[in-house]
C-alpha positions as CSV (number, residue, x, y, z in Angstrom):
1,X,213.9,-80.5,-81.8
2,X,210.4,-79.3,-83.4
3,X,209.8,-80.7,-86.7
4,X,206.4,-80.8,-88.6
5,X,205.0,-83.9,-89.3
6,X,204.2,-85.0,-93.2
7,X,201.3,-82.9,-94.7
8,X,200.2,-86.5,-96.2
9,X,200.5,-90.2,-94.9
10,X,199.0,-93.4,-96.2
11,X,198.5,-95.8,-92.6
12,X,197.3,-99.6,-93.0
13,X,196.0,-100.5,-89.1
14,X,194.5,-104.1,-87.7
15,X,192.7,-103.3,-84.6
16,X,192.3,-106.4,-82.6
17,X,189.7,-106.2,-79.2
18,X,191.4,-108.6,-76.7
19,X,189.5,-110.2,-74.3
20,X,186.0,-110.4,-75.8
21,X,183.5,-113.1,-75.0
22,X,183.7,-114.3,-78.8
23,X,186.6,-114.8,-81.4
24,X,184.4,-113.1,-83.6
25,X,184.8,-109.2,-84.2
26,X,182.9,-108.3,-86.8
27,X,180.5,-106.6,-85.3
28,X,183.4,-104.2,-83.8
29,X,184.5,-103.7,-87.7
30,X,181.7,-102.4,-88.6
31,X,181.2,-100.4,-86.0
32,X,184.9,-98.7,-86.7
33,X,184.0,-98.8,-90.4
34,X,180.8,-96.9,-89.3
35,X,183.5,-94.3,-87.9
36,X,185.6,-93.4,-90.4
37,X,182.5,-93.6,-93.0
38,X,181.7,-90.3,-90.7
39,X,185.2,-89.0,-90.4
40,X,185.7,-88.3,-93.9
41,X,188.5,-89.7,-94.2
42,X,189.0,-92.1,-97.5
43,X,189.3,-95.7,-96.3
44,X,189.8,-99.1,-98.0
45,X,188.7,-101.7,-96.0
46,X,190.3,-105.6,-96.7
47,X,190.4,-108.9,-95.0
48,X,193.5,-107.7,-92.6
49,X,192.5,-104.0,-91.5
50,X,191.5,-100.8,-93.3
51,X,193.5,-98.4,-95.0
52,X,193.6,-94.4,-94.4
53,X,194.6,-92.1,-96.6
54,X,193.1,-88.7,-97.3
55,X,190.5,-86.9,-96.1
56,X,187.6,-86.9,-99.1
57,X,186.7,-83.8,-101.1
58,X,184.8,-81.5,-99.7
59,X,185.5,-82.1,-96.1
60,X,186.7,-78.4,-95.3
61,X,187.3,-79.3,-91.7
62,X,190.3,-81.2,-92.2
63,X,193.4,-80.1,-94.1
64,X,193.6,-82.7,-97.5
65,X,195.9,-86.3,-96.4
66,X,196.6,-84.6,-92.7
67,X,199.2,-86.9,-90.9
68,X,197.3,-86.0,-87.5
69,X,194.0,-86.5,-88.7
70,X,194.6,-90.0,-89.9
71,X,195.9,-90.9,-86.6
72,X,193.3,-89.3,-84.3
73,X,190.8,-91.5,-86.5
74,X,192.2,-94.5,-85.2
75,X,192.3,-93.0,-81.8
76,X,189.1,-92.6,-81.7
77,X,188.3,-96.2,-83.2
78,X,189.9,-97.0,-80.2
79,X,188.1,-94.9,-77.5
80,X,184.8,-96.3,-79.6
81,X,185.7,-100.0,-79.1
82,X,186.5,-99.1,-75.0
83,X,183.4,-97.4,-74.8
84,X,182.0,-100.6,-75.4
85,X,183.3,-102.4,-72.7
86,X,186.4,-103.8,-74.3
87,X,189.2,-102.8,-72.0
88,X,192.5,-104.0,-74.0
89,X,193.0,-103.2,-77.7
90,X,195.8,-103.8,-79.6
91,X,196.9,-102.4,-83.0
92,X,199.2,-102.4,-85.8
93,X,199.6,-99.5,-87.8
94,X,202.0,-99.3,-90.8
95,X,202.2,-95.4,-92.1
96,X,203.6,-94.5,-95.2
97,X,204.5,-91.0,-96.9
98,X,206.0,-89.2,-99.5
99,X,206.8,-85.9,-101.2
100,X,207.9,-86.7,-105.1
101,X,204.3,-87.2,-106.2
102,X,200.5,-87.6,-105.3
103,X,199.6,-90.7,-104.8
104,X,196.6,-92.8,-103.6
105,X,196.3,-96.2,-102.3
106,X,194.2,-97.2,-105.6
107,X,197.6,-95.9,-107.5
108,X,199.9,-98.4,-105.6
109,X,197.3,-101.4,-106.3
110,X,196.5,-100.6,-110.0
111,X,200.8,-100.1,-110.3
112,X,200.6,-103.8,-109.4
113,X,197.9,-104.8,-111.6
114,X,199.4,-102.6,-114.8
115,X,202.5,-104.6,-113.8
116,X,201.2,-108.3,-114.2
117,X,199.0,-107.6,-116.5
118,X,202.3,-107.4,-118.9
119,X,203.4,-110.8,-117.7
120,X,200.3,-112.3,-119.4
């Protein structure tokens, strides 16, 4: 069965390098941070991973929130990492989407924040 894939996603990934001489990976974060800076494809990154979501204005390449373009960005963070020398990654990727209304990641959070704010 051929079915399209959503025109938008949200994904949430942790890429972990296993196997590297430190515990530290830091310097791998930025380097994928580095990566997606380029892709232009809008990121949040926090203390457990990054966040993808749409592609950013202006960026004419790439169809706006493309499902397939948010994954072949963390494709490539991976073949980035292995180019490096690390030869197992592993990640989690949590992918969200939907079709009632537009919606960023900074829409979820402040939804949250509007929302506890009324509990003061």
């Amino acid at each position: 069965m051929e079915l399209p894939t959503p025109a938008k996603c949200v994904a949430d990934f942790c890429l972990i390098p296993i196997g590297t001489a430190s515990p530290s990976v830091s310097a791998q974060i930025a380097d994928v941070q580095r990566l997606i800076e380029a892709s232009g494809v809008k990121y949040t990154l926090h203390s457990a991973g990054t966040t993808l979501a749409r592609p950013i204005a202006n960026q004419p390449r790439h169809t706006e929130g493309s499902w397939d373009r948010v994954h072949q960005v963390i494709g490539q963070a991976h073949t980035l990492l292995h180019q490096q020398g690390i030869v197992r990654i592993q990640t989690d990727i949590r992918v969200g989407s939907r079709t009632d209304k537009e919606q960023t990641a900074e829409d979820k959070v402040n939804k949250v924040r509007q929302l506890l704010r009324k509990d003061q």
